[in-house]
SETIFI-755017 format. One line per 10 residues: number of its first residue (from 0); their letters; for each residue x, y, z of C-alpha. Coordinates in pm, 1 decimal, always signed. Each point is the difference from the previous one (the first is absolute). Layout:
residues N
NUM) A) X Y Z  ...
//
This chain:
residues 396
0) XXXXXXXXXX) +20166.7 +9419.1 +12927.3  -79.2 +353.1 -132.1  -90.6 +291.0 +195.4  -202.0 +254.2 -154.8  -246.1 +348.9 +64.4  -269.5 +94.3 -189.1  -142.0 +349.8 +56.5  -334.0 +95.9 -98.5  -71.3 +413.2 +3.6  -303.5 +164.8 -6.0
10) XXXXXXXXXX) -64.1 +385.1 +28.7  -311.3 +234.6 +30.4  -329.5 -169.8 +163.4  -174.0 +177.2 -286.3  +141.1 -237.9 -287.6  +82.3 -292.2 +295.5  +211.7 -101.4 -331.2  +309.8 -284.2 +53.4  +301.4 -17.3 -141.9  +206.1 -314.0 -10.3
20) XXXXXXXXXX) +344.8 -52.3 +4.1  +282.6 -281.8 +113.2  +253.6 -148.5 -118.5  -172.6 -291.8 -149.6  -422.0 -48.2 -42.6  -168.9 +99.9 +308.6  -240.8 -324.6 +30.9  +317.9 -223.2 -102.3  +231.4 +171.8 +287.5  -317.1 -7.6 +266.4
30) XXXXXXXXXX) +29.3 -378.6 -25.2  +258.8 +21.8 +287.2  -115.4 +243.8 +187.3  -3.7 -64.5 +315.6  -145.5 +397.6 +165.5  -106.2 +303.0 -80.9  +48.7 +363.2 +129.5  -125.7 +312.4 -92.6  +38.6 +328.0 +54.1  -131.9 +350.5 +5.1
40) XXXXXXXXXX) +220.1 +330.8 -105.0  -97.0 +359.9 +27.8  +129.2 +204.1 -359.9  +368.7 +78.3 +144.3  +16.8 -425.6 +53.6  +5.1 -10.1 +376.3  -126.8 -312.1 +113.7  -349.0 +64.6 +217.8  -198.7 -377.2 +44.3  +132.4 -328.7 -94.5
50) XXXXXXXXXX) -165.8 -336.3 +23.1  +91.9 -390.0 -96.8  -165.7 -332.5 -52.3  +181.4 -345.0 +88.7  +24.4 -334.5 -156.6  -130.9 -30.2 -356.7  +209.9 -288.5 -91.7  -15.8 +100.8 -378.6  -347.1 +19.7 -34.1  +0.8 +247.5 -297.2
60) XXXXXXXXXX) -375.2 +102.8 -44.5  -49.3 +63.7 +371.5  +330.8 +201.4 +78.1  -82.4 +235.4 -289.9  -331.7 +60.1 +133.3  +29.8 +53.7 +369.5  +329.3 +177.2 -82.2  -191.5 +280.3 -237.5  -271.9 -34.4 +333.5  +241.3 +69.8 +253.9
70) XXXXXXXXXX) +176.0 +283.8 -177.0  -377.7 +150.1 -122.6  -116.5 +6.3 +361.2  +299.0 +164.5 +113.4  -41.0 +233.1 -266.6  -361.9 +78.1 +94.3  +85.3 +109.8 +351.1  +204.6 +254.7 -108.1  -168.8 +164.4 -308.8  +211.2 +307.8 +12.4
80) XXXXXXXXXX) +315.2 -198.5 -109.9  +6.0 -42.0 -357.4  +279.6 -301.7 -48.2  +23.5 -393.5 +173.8  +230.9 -283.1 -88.6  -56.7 -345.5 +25.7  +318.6 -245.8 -1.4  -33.3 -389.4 -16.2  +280.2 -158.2 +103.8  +130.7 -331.3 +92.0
90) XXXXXXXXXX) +198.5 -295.6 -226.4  -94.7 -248.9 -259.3  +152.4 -376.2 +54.9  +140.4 -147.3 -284.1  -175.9 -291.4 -129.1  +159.9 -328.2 -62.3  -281.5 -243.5 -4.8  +165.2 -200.4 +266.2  -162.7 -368.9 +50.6  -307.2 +102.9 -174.9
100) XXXXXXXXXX) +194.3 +73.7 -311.9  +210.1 -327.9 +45.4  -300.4 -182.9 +37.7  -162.4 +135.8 -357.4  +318.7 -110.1 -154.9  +16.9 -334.2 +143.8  -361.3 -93.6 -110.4  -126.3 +223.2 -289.7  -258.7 -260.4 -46.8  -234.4 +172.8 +270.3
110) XXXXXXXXXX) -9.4 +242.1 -262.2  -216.0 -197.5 -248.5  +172.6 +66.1 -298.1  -145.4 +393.0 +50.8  +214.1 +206.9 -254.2  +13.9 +331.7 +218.0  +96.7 -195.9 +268.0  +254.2 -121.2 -167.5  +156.5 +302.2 -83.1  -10.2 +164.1 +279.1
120) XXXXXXXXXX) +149.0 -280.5 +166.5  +296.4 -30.9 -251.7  +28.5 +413.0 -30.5  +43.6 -42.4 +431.8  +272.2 -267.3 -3.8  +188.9 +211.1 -255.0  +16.8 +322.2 +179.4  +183.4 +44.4 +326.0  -104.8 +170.5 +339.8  +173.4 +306.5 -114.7
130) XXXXXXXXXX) -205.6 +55.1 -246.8  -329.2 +182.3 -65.2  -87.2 -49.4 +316.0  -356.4 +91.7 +20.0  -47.7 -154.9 -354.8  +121.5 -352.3 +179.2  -250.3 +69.5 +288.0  -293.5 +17.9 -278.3  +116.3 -261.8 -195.4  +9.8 -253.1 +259.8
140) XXXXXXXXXX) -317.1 +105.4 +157.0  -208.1 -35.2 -345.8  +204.6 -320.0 -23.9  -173.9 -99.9 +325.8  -307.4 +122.3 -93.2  -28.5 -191.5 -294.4  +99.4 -373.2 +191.8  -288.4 +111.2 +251.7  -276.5 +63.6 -310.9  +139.2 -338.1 -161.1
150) XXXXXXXXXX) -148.9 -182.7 +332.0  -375.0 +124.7 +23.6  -98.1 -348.6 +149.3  -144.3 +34.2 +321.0  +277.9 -225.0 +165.1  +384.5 -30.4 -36.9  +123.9 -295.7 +122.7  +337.4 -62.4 -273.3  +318.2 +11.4 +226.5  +194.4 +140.3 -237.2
160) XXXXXXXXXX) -228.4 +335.6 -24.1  -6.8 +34.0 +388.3  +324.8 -42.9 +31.1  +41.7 +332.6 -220.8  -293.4 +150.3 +206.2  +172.8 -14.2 +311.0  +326.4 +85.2 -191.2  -216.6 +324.9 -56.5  -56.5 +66.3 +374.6  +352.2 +203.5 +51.9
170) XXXXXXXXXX) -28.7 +172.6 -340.9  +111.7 +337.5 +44.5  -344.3 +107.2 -245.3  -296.1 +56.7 +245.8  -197.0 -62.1 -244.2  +151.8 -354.0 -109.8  -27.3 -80.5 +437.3  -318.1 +74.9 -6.8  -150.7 -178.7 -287.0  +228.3 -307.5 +83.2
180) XXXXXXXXXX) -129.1 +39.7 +368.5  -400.6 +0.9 -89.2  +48.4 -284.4 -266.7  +187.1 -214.0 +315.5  -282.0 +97.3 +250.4  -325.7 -31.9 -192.4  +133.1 -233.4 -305.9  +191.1 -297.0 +135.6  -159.7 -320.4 +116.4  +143.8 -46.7 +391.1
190) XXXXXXXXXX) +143.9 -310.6 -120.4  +183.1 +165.8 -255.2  +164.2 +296.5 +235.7  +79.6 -294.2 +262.8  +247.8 -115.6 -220.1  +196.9 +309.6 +25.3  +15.8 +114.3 +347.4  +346.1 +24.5 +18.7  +78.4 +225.9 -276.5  -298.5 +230.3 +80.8
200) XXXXXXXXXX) +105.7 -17.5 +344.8  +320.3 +158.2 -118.3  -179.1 +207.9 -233.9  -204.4 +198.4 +231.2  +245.3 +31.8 +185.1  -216.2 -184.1 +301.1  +294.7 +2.6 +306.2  +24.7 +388.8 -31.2  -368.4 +17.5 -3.0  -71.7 -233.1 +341.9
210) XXXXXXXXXX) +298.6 +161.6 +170.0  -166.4 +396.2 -59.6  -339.1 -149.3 +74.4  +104.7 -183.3 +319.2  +158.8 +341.9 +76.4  -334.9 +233.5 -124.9  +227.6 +121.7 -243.5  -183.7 +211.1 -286.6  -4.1 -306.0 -248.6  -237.0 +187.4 -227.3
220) XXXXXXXXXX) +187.8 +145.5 -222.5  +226.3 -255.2 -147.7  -272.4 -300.2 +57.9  -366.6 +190.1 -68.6  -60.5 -191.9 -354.2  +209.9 -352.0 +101.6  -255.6 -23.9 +313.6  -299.3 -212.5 -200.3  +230.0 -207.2 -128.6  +187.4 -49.1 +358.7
230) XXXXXXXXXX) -320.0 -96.7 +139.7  -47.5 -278.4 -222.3  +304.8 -172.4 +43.6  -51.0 -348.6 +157.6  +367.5 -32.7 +204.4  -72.5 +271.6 +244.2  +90.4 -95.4 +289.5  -288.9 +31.3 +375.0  +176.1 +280.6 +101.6  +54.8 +197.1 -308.1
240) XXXXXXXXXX) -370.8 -24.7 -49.9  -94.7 +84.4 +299.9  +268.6 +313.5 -29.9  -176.1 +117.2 -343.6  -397.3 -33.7 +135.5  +100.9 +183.5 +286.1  +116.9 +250.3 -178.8  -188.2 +378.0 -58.3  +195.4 +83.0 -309.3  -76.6 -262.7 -182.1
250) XXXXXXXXXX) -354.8 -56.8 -248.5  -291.6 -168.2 +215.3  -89.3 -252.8 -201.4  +395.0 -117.1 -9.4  -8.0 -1.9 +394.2  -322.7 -206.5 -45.8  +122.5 -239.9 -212.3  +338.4 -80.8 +209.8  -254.2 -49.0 +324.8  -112.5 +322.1 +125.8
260) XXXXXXXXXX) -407.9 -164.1 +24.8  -120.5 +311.8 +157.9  +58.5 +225.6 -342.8  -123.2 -282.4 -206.1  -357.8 +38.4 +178.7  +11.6 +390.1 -41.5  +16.0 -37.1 -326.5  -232.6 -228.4 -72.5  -251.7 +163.5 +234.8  +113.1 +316.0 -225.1
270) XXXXXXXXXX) -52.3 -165.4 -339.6  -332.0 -157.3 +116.8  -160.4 +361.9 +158.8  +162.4 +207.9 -330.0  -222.9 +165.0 -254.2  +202.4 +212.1 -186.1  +109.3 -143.7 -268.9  +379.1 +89.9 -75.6  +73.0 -73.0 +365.3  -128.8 -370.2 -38.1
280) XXXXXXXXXX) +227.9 -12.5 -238.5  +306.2 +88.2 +202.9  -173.5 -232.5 +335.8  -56.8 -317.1 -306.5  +374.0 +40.7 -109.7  +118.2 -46.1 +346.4  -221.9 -312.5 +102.7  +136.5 -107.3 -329.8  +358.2 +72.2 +86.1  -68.8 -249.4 +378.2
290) XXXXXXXXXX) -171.9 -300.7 -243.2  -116.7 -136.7 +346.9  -320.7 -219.4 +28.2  -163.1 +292.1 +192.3  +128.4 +275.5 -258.7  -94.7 -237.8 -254.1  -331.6 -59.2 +111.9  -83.3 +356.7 +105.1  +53.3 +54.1 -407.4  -157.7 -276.8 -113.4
300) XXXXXXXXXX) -396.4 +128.7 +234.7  +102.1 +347.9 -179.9  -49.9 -109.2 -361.7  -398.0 +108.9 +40.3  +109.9 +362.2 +127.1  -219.1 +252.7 -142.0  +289.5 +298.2 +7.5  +110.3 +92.8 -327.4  +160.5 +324.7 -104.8  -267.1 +184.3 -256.8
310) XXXXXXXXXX) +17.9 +276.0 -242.9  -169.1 +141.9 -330.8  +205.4 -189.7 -215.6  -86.7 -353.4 +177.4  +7.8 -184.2 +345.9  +302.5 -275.2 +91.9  -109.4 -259.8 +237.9  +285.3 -83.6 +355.7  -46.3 -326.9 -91.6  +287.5 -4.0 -281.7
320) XXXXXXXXXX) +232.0 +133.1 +253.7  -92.3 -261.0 +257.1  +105.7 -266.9 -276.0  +279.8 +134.2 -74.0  +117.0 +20.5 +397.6  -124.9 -386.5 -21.6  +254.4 -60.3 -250.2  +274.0 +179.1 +189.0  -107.4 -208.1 +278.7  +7.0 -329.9 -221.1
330) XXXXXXXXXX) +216.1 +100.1 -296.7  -44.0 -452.5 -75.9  -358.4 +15.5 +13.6  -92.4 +90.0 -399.9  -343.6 +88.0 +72.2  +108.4 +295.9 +141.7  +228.4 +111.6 -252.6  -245.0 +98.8 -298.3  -36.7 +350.4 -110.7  -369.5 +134.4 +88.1
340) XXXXXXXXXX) -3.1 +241.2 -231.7  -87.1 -274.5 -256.1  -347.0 +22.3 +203.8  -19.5 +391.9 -69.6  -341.6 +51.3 -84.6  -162.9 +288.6 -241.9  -314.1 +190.9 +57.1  -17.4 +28.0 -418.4  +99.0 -328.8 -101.4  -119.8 -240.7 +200.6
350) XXXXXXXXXX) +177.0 -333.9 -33.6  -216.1 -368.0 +113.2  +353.8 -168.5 -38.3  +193.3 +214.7 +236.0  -307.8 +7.4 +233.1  +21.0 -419.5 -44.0  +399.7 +19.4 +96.8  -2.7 +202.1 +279.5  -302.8 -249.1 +176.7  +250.5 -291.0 -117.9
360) XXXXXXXXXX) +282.5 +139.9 +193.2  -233.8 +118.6 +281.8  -117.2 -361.6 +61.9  +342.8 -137.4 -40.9  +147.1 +249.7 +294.7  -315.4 -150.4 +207.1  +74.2 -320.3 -74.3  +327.2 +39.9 +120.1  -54.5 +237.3 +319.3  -249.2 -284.6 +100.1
370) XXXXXXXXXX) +256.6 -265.8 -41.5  +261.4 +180.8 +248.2  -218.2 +176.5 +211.2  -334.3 -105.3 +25.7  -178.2 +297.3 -191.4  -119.6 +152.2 -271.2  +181.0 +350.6 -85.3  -333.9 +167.6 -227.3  -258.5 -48.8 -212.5  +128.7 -66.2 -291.3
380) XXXXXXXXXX) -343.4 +157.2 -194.3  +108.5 +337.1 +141.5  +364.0 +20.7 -34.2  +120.0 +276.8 -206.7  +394.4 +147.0 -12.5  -15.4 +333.4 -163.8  -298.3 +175.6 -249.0  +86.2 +259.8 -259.5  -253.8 +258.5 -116.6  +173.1 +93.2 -298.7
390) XXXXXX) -207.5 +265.0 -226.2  -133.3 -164.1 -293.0  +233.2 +102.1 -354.7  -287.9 +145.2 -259.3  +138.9 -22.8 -343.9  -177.8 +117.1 -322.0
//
């Protein structure tokens, strides 16, 4: 573990120019920063105002940006002061790849034969924790990165590359969590997680998180992005159910789908009343996230919504968000898993084909909302997903 400080200067609001200095590269050394403090100095350097932010855990862009913020409004309060100093501070863990690394190792065949991958997987077992430590961070993330963009299909249900998802969960890298945590929640048949409950019980650390929550501990902070994926898991027992639907810091639509029947109507009464468009969105996601016959069904009468979000360039129809909460809902059924923008029609080339596909799959998603529930989602005649008035290109 290194400690480090990385001072950024600026002087005169005239030129508002910064200077950059630490004892390494200032976006390598802010990936463990963990606060920021800034502060004000009259021209003999007496301290007059200082001011700090909390809790970045390393994310670099962000810290740099409400740092400079912080230390710029400070500076604007007091114009007649001509010099301010922002420090970041905080520590950078050393990277050692733990499980996940292990894991790689153990079955390089979830690489596909990628060459980069490859490399970077044989350039991370030969290095050691010691060394470049911000270099192994990258490495292993881009190593990660890669596995994830060599399994585009809409479901993962191989053991072997869940096992190394969940081996991803405690992974120091955010970024790695995060990604492995999303993939788990939104890409993983049910069947396929149940076979793992113990290991992501241990994983997400679930005993810690039922003992703060049984307490009203603050359990956002360490748990915010594992909470999806906690909601789906099918071994939870009555009471720990009941203990996460009751709870106010926790999503809606998670509370909904572990019980809490009230919030499920809300938000289908929400979804059903909404017109603007990017809110839909957020209300289909989350009756997508419950996948219960009534969340189901509430998305399945919305397919004929007129709201769409327009502007000069073209107009996008809800209805290819509304599949694609189906599919989150049924990740097994395929019909929901095509990509609409296959049906993107153009005001300048008009295409009989597409027009022909798009009826095709309209029919086939009536044939199929008739078969489980007794009606017809649209008229198939009238069913459009998104319309592009591109200029015409005049060449001589």
């Amino acid at each position: 573990m290194s400690a480090f400080i990385a001072v950024l200067l600026s002087f005169s609001q005239l030129t508002a120019q910064t200077v950059i200095s630490s004892s390494g590269n200032v976006s390598g050394a802010a990936l463990g920063v963990n606060d920021v403090s800034a502060t004000l100095k009259d021209t003999e350097g007496r301290k007059i105002i200082s001011a700090a932010a909390y809790g970045y855990g390393g994310k670099t862009g962000k810290v740099v940006n409400d740092a400079m913020s912080v230390t710029q409004n400070i500076h604007r309060s007091f114009p007649q002061y001509l010099s301010y100093s922002l420090t970041l501070y905080g520590k950078i863990e050393k990277t050692d790849g733990g499980p996940l690394l292990q894991m790689f190792k153990d079955n390089p065949c979830v690489l596909e034969g990628n060459a980069e991958a490859l490399t970077l997987l044989e350039t991370l077992l030969k290095s050691t924790p010691e060394e470049k430590e911000i270099e192994r961070s990258k490495d292993l993330e881009r190593l990660f990165h890669i596995f994830l963009s060599l399994n585009k299909a809409s479901q993962i249900d191989d053991s072997t590359k869940i096992k190394l998802l969940i081996q991803a969960i405690p992974c120091k890298s955010r970024t790695i969590r995060q990604q492995a945590l999303i993939v788990l929640t939104e890409r993983t048949a049910s069947a396929a997680i149940n076979q793992h409950i113990p290991a992501l019980y241990q994983a997400l650390k679930l005993s810690a998180f039922f003992a703060a929550l049984k307490c009203k501990g603050n359990i956002r902070p360490e748990y915010a992005d594992a909470l999806p994926l906690i909601g789906r898991l099918s071994n939870l027992t009555k009471d720990e159910k009941i203990l996460i639907a009751d709870s106010e810091m926790i999503e809606p639509e998670i509370r909904a789908k572990l019980g809490n029947k009230i919030i499920e109507e809300k938000l289908i009464s929400a979804f059903v009343r909404e017109k603007d468009y990017h809110a839909k969105c957020i209300l289909a996601r989350q009756l997508g996230y419950i996948g219960s016959d009534k969340t189901i069904k509430a998305l399945l009468k919305q397919l004929d919504s007129p709201v769409k979000l327009s502007w000069k360039y073209g107009e996008i129809s809800i209805r290819g968000k509304i599949i694609q909460a189906l599919h989150l809902a049924m990740p097994q059924e395929s019909l929901f898993s095509v990509d609409v923008n296959q049906f993107a029609k153009n005001q300048w080339s008009h295409s009989p084909e597409k027009d022909q596909q798009c009826k095709d799959y309209a029919r086939k998603v009536n044939s199929w909302t008739e078969e489980h529930f007794g009606f017809t989602a649209w008229k198939p005649e009238n069913v459009w997903f998104s319309i592009n008035y591109n200029v015409p290109m005049i060449t001589e």
